[in-house]
N, C-alpha and C positions, 0 to 999 in steps of 0.2 A: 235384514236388519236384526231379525232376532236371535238370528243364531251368535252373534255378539256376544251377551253376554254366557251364554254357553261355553263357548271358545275362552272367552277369559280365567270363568271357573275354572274352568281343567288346567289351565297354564294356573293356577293360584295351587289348587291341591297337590300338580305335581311339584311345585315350588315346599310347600309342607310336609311332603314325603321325603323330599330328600335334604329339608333344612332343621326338621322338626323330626327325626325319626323318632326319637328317642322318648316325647311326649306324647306322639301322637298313635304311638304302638300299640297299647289297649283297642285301638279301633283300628287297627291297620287295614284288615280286611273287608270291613263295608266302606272302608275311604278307597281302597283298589277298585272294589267291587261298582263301585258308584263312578270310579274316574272311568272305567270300560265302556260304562253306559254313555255317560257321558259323552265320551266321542263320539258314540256311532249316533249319540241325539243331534251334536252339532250337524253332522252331515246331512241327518233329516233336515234339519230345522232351515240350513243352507235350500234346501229344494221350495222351501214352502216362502222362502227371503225373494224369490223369484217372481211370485204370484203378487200383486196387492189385491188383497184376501177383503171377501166380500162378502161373505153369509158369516150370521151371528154363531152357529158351530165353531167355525175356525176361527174366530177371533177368541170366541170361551177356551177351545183347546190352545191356541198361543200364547195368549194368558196363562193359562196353567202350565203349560210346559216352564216358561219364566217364572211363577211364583216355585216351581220346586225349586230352579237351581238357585234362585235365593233363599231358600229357605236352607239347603246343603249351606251354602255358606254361612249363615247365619248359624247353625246347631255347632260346625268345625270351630269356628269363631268362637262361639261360646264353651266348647272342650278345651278349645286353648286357652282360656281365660278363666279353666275351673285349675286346670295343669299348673299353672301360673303364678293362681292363690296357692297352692299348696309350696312351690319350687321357692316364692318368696318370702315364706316364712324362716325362723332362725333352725339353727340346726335341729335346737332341745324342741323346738316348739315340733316341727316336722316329726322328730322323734314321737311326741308326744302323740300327735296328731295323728298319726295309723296307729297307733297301740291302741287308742280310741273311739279313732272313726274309721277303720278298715272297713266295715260290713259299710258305713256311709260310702266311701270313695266307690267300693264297689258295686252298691246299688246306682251311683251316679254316672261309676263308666261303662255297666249294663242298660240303664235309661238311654244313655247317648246312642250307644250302637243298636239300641233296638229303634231309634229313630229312625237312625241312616238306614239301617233294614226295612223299615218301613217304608220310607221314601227309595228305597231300590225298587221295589215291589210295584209301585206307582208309575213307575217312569216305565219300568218291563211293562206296565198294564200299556203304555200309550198304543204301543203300533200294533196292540189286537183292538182297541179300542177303536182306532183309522181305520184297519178294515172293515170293523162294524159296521160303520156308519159311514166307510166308503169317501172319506174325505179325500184321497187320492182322486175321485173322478168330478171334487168339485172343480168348474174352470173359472179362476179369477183372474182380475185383469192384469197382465205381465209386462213387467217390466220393457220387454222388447214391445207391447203395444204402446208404451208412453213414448219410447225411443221414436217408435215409426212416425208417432205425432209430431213432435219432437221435431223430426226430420223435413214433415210437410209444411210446418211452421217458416221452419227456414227457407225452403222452394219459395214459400209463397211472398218469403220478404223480398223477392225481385217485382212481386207487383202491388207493392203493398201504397196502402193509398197517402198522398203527399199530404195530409193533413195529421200523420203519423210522424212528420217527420220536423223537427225545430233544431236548431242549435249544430245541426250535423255539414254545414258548408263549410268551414274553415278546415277541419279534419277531413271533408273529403277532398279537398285541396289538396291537403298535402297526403293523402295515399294517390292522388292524380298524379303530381309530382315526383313520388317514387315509380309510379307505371313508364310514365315518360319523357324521365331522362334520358340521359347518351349514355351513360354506362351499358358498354353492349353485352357483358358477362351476362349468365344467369344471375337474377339475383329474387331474393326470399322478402316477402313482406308480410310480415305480423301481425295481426291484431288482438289483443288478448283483455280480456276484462269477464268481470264475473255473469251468471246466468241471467240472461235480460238485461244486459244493460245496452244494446244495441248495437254490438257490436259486426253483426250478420246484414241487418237492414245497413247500416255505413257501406261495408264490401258491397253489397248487391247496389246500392247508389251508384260506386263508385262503378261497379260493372258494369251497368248497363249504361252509363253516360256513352253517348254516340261517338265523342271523342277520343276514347278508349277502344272502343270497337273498331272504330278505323283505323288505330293506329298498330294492330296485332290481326296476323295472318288469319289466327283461330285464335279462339279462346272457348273455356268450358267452366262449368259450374259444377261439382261433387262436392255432397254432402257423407261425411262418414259418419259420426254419432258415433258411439260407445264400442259396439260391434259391427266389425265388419271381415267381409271375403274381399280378399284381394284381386282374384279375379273377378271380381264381380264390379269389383272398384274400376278396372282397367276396361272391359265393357263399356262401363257406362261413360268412362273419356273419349273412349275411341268413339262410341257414338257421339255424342255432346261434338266433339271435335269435328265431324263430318256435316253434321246438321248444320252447326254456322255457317258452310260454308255453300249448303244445298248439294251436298256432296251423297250418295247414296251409300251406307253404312253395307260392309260385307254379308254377304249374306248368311258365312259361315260361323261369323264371330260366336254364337252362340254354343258353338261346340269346339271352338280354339281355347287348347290348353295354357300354362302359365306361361311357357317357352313362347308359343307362337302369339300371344300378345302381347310380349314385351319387344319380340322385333317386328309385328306389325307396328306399335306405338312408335318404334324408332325410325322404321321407315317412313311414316309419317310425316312427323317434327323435323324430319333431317335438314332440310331449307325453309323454313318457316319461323316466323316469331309470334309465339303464343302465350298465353295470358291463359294458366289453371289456376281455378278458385277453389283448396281443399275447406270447405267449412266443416266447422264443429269436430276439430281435430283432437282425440284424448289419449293419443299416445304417441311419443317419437318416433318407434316404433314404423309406422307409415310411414314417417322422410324416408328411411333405410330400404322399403321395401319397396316404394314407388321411382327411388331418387335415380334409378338404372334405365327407366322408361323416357327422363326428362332429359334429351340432349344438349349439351351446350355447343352453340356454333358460333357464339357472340354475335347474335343477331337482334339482344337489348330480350330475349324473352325473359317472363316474368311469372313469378308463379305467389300465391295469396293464400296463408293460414288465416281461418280462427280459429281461437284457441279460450278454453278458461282457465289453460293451466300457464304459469311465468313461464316452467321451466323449457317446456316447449318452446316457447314464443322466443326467449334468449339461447336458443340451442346454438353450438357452432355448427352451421348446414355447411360447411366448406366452400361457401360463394359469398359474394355482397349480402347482405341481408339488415333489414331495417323492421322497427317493433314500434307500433301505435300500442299505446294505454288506454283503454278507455276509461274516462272520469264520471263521475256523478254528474247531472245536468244540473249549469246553473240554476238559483232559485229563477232569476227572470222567465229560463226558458222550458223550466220544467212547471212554473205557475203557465205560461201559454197553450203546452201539450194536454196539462189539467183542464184548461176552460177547454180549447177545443171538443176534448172527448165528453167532457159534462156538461157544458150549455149548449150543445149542438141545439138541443130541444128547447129553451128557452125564449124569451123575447129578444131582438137584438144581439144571441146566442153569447150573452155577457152574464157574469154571476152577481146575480141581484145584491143591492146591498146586505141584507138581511142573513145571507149563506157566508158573506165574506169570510168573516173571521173563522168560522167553521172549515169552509173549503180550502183557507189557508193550512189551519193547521192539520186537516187529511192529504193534503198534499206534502206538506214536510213531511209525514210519515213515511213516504216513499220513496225522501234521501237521495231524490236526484236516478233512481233506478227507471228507465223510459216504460218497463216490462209491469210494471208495480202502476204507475202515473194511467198508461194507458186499461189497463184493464179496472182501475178502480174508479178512476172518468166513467168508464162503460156505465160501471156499477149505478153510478150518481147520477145517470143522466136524464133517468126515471124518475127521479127521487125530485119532487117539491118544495117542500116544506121543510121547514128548519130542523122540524122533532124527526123528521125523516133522518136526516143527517147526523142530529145527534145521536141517535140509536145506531146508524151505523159507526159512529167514532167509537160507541163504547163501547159495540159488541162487535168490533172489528177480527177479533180471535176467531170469531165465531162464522164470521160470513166467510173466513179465507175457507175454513173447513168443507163449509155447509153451500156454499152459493157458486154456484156453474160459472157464473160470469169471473170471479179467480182464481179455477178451476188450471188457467195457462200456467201463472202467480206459482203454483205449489207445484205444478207438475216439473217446469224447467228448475226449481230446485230442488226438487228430491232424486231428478238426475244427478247433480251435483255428489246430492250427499250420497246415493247408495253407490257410485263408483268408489270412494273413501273404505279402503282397508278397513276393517272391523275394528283394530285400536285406535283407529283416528278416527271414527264415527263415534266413540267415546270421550274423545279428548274435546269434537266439535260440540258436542252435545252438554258438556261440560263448563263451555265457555258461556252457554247461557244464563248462566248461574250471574253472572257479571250483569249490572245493571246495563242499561240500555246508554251508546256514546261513552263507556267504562273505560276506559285505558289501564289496559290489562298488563301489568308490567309479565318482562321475557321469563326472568328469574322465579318470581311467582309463581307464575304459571306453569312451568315446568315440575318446582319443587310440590306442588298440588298435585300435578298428574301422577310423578312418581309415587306421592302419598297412598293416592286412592287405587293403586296399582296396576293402573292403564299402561304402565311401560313393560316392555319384554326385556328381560334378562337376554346379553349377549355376552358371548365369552370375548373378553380385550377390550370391550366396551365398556365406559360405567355410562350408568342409566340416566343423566344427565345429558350426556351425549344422543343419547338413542335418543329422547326426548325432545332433544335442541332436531333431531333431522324429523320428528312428528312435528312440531311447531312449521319448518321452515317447509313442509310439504303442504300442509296448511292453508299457507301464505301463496304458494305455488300453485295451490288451486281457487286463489283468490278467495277463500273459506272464512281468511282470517285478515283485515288490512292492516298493515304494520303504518303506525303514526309518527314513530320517532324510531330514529336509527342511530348508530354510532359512527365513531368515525371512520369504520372501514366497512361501513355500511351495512352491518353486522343489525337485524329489529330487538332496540331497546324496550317498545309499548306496543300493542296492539290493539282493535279493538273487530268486535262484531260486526258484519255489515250489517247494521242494524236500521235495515231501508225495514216497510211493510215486511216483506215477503221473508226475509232472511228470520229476523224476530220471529216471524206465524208460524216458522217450519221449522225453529225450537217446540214452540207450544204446539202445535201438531203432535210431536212423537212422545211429549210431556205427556198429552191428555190417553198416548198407548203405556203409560206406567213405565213408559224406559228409564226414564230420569229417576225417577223412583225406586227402580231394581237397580239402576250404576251407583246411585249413595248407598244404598242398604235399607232396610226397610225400619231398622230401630235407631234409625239418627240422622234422618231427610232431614226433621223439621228445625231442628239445631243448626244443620252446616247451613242449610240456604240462607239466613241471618244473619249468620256467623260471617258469611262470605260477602252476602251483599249488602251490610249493614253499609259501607265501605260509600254510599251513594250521598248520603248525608254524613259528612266526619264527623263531624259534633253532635250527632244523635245518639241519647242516653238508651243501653240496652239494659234492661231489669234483670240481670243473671240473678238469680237463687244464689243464697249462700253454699244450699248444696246442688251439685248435678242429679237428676231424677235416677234411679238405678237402671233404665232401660237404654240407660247412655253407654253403658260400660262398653262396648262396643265401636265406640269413637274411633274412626281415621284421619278426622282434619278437625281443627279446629281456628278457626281465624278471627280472630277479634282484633283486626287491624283496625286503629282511630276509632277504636269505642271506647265512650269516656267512664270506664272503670277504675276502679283504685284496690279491688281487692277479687282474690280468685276463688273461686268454689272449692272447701276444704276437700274435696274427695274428688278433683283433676288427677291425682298422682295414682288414682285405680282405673282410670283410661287406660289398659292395659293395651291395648289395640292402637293406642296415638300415636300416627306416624309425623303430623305437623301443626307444631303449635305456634301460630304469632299474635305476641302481645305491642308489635308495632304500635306504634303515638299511642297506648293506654296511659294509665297514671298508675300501673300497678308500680312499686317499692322493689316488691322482695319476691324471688321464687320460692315455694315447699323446700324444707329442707330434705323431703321425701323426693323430690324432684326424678333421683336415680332410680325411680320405682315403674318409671316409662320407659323399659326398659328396649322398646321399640320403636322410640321418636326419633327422627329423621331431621327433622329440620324445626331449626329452634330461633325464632325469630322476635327479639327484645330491644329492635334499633328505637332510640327516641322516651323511652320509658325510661322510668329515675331508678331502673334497681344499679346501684353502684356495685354489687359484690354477687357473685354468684357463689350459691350454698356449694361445700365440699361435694355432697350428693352426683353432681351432676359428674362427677368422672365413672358413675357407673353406666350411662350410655352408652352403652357400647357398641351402637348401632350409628350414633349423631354423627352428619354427615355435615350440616352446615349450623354453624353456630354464630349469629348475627347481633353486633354488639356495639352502638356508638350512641352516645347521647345528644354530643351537638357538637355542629362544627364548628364555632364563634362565626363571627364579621368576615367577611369576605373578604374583604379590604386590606384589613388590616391583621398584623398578626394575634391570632389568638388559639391554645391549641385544642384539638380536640379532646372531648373525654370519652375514654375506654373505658372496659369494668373489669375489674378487679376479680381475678380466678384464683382458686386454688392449686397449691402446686401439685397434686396429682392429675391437674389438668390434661399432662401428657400421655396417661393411659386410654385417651378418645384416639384409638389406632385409627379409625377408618374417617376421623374428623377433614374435610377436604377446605371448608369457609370458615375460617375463625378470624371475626373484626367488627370491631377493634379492641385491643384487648391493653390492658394498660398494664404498663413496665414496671415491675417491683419485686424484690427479690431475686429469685432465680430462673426467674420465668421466661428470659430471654436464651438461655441456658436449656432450660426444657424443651423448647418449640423446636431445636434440630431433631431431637425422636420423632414427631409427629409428619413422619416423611412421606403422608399420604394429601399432605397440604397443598391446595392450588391456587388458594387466596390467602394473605392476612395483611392483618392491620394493626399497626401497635402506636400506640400512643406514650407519652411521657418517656421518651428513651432522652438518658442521660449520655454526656461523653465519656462515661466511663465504661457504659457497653458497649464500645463501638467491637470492640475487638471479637467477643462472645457474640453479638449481634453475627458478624461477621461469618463467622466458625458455623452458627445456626443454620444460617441463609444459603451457605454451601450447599449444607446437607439435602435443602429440598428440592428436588430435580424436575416436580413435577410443578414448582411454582410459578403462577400465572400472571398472579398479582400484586404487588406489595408495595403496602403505604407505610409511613415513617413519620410519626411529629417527631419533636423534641417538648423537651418541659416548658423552656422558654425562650425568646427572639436571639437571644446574644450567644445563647448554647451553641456550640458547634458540635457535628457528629462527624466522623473521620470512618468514612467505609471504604478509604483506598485499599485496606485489605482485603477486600473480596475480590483476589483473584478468578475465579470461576464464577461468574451470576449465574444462575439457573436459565438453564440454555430455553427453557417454552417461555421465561415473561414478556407477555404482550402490556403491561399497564406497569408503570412506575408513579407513584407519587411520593414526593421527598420533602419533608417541611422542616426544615434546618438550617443553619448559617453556615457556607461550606468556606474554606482555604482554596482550594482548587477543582477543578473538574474532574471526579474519579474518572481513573482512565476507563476503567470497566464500561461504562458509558456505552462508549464508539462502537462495543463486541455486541450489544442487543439486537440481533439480526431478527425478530420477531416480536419488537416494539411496538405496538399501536399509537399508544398514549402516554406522553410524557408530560406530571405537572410537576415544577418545581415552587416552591414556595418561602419565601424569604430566605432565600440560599444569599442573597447579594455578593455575589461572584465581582471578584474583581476582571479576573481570567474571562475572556468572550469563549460561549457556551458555542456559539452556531458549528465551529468547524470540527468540532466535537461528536457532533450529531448528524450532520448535512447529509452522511451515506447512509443512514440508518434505511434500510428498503420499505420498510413497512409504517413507519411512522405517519400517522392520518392526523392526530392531534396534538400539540403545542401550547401548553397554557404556562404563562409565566407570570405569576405575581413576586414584585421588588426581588427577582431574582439574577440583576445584576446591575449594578452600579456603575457602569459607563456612560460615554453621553452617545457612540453611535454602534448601530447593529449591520453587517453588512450578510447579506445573502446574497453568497457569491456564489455560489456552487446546489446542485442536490433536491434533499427534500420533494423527490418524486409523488410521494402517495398523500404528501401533506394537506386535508382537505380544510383542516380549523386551523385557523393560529389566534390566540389570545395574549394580549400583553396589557398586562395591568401592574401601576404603580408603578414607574419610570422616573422617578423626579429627577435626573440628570439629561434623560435622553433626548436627543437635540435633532438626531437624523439619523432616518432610516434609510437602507440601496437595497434594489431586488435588480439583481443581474437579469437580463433575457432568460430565459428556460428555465430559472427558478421557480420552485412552488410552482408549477404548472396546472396545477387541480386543485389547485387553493377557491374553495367555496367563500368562508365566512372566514372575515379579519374584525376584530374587538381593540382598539384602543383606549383605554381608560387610563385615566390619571396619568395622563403624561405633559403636563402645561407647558413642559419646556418644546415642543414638538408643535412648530409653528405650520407644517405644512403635509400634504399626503409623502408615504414613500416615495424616494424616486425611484424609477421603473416601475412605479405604481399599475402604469397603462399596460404591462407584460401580464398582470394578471386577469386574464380574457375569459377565467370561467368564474369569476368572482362574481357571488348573486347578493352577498351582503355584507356592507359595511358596518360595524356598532361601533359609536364615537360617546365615549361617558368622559365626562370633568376633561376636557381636552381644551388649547386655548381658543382665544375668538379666532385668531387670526386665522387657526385650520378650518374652522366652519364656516368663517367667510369663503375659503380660498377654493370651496367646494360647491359653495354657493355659484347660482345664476351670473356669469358676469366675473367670477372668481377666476385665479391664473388655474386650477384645477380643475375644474368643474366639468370640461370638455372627456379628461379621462372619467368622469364617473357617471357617465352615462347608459352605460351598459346594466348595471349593477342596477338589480333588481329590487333590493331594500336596502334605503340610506336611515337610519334611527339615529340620532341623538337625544340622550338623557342626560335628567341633572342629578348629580348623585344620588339623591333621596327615592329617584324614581326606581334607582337598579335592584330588582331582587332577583336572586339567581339560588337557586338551590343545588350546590356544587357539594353533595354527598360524597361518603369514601366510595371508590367504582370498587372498590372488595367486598361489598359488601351482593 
């Protein structure tokens, strides 16, 4: 773990060597000299990341080794920000300022490098210092000893006792179910869910049930864990496999090479149907190297993963294959598992009234996690008395660290985390920061990590990228849960498993100062507020008129929904600010010095009243995403958006990639085709008289992903049929305009996701326009056509949302057979004339939710118990109707 942030440093200095030469040359050679070192510390420190380190020597020496390399980055940091001052001054001043302060500059870039020599000298001191005192020959506890636990953990959940067990018969049913069917191929069964949530004790149920065992020739049980020998794996089936059967296991196996147990294993299996259990699988890896041993003779054999990781569990194994999720236990049956384990000892082993409300709320701490329920039951079940309890709620931090009994709690998830690549035990560690149940939006959190510079520089890559497959690796190891998705199932929010155990083993590596060394040491205490202020929105933060000067330093800054109105006059010597958001503040205006950050990244202003952005800001020449709408109006009805107001040098932000919304005036629509490194925008107030310039712009940007479109006002028309080429990547269209016909261009969007249109009131029918589009997930249409019927005759394969709002003509809707086949969720709102469901209503079979707003009686009758409809909507998982007043929906620009 600690070699982390070591690894980083070096990726950051070599970053400043070859970005920064030219200021950072006065020290060039104790920053080489230091990066040398530097690697060959990382490699030590990789050895000692292996041990969990147990004598207070190695913990003081771990520590230190981590406060140098912050400290190197904090002295370089502060070089570049002395470089900075001097480069930012005017020419006369600069002039002025070495004819005066030379012998200064040079005492101060002699100061610096006698640091860094200093701190070289320290770090050479370390491995004479180890041998001193012989820290190589201390032995702490290893990683592979937690694994071996780990492992016996799992053996032992085939005989684990039935008072462990609630809530798990309906899902061992259906892994029954998959065992045996008639599908006689090979076929793969999954079970995947994060550390302790039971997904081993389920398999092992489901294994030993007597029904299963009769119904397969052999079957075995292998555990692999983190590390494993392959031969060693094949061993222990070939035994496992013999012993079911009272068979006597070879006597040679022991000294059979890879060759000859893979065709003992085949001769084996060859007529047989068996049932292998691989548990605790953490790499695909295994399928490929085991998958030659497993014959198929369509004899219905069966083979069983766990797994913690998705990507695993959703692999294509090239046979049938089927994937259990494990979920959090419900409140009912995770409040049962809790009494069980804590009033075992009690009177009528019930929880007195007096503990109730107490043992309720220690048991929601644990989120449904069975691993968390059961070992913190343990904990309580000694415990009497009320103050007993409350002592444990409050100093719950404290017992995960300190108390034997959830000593399991911390071990099966620091397996988790220390398989995690060292930038994504960064990026995890990170996520803590996020209040507890936080819903982490995607974009956020990405534009954050790149700030704090957890991402790797790839070449063909931009660092958003790189960052979207750190997120979705994450998610893959169940790290991170995604709560809201898009329509091509793409995680729009995430948040923390924020059961006991996940929470304690943030604060665990907190209380080793990690979190502390990945912010910086001179502006922890600013970002952690800055960030999690976000838990109460309307909680007032007391910012200082000015920033204290130990801020200079800054890499994030987040004052999302803090209710300020005005900024600290000396924000614009954050020389070091890679991401500022003044999201929902009431700040007015930016610095006119704005351009004086001149390393900010991401500038995020949605929902705040500044109308006008100061000239300034075209000297960023770094700004990557430029985030700008005030408000959308009424839903409903037409009302446009507001953009803000840029100056027209706006187009020399070359490397600017999200600019929206930005509002139409002057030449600015003219401008935007330079800015050809754009993958988002959004513009607001576009007149008919740009259509053509509009046009010409839109051409130009090849890389664009996004793009939203008001108009001034309802009756406006904008004419974009001349965009013959659209920008061949856009996946998101939104169009809020009065059209004449349906731009042909349309039909060509072959990597569509999301098309909304908005008071277009097409006379021309939109569907057969659209209906091949391959990628198209979502469909949202407000009074975007005034017909009275819509027919789905054709298409719309990947269609998962469809929204139709504000129809005041439409009369009848048809959905051909095979249409919209994966159509999830349908919204009908405001359409009084539409007395009944679609017809062909019943074709859509994966439909989980109907929303019905201002629609007429006769439809909700007709849906109703006894209704001529009602029979088709049975399937459908949630039926809502609302009365208009009820709908709020927060339909933001997706450019953003």
């Amino acid at each position: 773990m600690d070699s982390a942030p070591t690894a980083l440093l070096v990726g950051k200095i070599m970053d400043i060597l070859e970005n920064e030469a030219y200021s950072i040359a006065a020290v060039r050679d104790e920053v080489d000299e230091i990066k040398q070192e530097l690697v060959s510390m990382t490699s030590f420190l990789e050895d000692v990341e292996g041990k969990k380190t147990q004598t207070e020597t190695q913990k003081a020496w771990v520590t230190s080794v981590r406060d140098l390399t912050s400290d190197v980055e904090d002295i370089i940091d502060e070089f570049m920000y002395h470089t900075y001052e001097q480069q930012s001054r005017g020419r006369f001043a600069r002039w002025l300022h070495r004819t005066i302060h030379i012998p200064k500059n040079l005492f101060y870039r002699r100061k610096i490098a006698n640091k860094l020599h200093k701190i070289t000298k320290m770090i050479k001191a370390i491995p004479e210092r180890n041998k001193r005192y012989a820290l190589d020959g201390v032995v702490g506890t290893s990683w592979d000893d937690i694994s071996k636990w780990v492992k016996n953990q799992a053996v032992s959940s085939l005989f684990i006792n039935k008072d462990e067990l609630v809530g798990i018969d309906g899902k061992k049913q259906t892994l029954t179910a998959w065992l045996l069917n008639e599908e006689q191929h090979l076929t793969v069964v999954s079970v995947v869910g994060m550390g302790g949530s039971g997904k081993t004790t389920l398999v092992a149920k489901t294994f030993a049930n007597e029904t299963v065992k009769r119904h397969f020739d052999s079957y075995a049980w292998i555990t692999v864990s983190q590390t494993y020998v392959i031969e060693d794996l094949f061993r222990s089936l070939i035994k496992e496999l013999h012993q079911t059967r009272n068979e006597y296991v070879p006597a040679d196996l022991i000294s059979m090479g890879y060759r000859d147990l893979i065709q003992l294993m085949l001769n084996y299996l060859e007529s047989k149907r068996y049932l292998v259990v691989l548990d605790d699988v953490w790499d695909i890896k295994l399928w490929r190297e085991i998958r030659i041993s497993l014959p198929d003779r369509q004899l219905g054999s069966r083979i069983m993963f766990t797994t913690r990781k998705e990507d695993i569990a959703f692999h294509c194994f090239g046979v049938e294959s089927h994937v259990h999720c494990m979920q959090p236990l419900e409140k009912n049956y995770a409040w049962e598992l809790f009494s069980r384990k804590s009033f075992s000892t009690f009177d009528g082993k019930c929880c007195p009234p007096e503990l109730e409300k107490l043992a309720w709320e220690l048991m929601e701490k644990c989120k449904g996690l069975p691993l968390a329920i059961i070992a913190l039951g343990g904990l309580m079940s000694s415990k009497k008395l009320a103050a007993e309890w409350s002592k444990v709620y409050n100093g719950l931090n404290w017992h995960l660290t300190s108390h034997h009994l959830l000593e399991p709690v911390k071990s099966i998830l620091l397996l988790s985390f220390n398989d995690l690549p060292y930038r994504l035990k960064h990026c995890f560690l990170y996520c803590s920061l996020f209040p507890e149940d936080y819903l982490i939006r995607r974009k956020r959190l990405i534009r954050l990590w790149i700030a704090e510079g957890f991402v790797e520089h790839a070449r063909g890559v931009t660092p958003e990228q790189v960052a979207d497959s750190y997120l979705m690796e994450l998610i893959f190891r169940n790290m991170l849960q995604v709560v809201e998705r898009n329509e091509t199932g793409r995680p729009k929010s995430c948040k923390m498993h924020m059961t006991l155990c996940e929470s304690l083993l943030c604060q665990h590596l907190r209380k080793k100062n990690f979190l502390l060394y990945m912010m910086g040491k001179k502006y922890w205490k600013t970002l952690e507020p800055a960030v999690c202020q976000s838990k109460q929105p309307k909680e007032e933060l007391n910012l200082a008129l000015s920033l204290p000067s130990g801020f200079k330093l800054l890499r994030v800054l987040d004052l999302e929904d803090v209710q300020i109105d005005k900024l600290p006059h000396n924000l614009v010597y954050l020389f070091n600010l890679r991401y500022l958001s003044l999201k929902g503040t009431q700040i007015k205006e930016l610095p006119k010095a704005i351009g004086l950050l001149r390393n900010l990244q991401t500038l995020n202003i949605l929902n705040t009243k500044i109308e006008v952005l100061p000239r300034g800001i075209s000297k960023l020449q770094n700004l990557r995403h430029l985030i700008m709408l005030r408000h959308s109006g009424e839903y409903m009805a037409f009302k446009t958006a507001h953009g803000t107001r840029v100056p027209f040098n706006i187009s020399k932000l070359k490397k600017l990639e999200v600019l929206s919304c930005v509002e139409s005036e002057g030449n600015i629509i003219r401008l935007i085709g330079n800015m050809t490194q754009l993958t988002r925008i959004g513009i607001t107030n576009v007149k008919e008289r740009d259509a053509m310039d509009l046009c010409d712009s839109i051409q130009k940007l090849k890389l664009l992903q996004c793009l939203a479109l008001r108009v001034s006002g309802e009756e406006e028309f904008l004419d974009v049929n001349a965009l013959s080429s659209p920008p061949p990547h856009l996946r998101k269209l939104i169009f809020g305009s009065k059209l004449q016909k349906v731009p042909p261009w349309f039909s060509s969007l072959q990597n569509l996701t999301y098309l909304y249109l908005h008071w277009t009131r097409l006379d021309e029918d939109l569907l057969p326009h659209i209906e091949a589009l391959p990628c198209l997930g979502r469909l949202l249409l407000v009074n975007a056509y005034v017909g009275n019927e819509l027919c789905f005759n054709r298409g719309f394969p990947k269609l998962t949302i469809l929204e139709l709002f504000n129809f005041p003509l439409l009369n009848k809707i048809t959905i051909a057979e095979g249409v919209m086949r994966n159509l999830r969720l349908l919204t009908l709102a405001r359409c009084m004339e539409l007395k009944a469901l679609p017809q062909g209503f019943e074709y859509l079979s994966k439909l989980e939710t109907l929303e019905l707003l201002s629609v007429s009686m006769q439809l909700i009758e007709s849906i109703q118990e006894g209704g001529v409809d009602h029979p088709t909507v049975k399937h459908i998982t949630v039926i809502t109707n609302y009365s208009l007043k009820c709908l709020i929906r927060a339909h933001h620009s997706s450019s953003t």
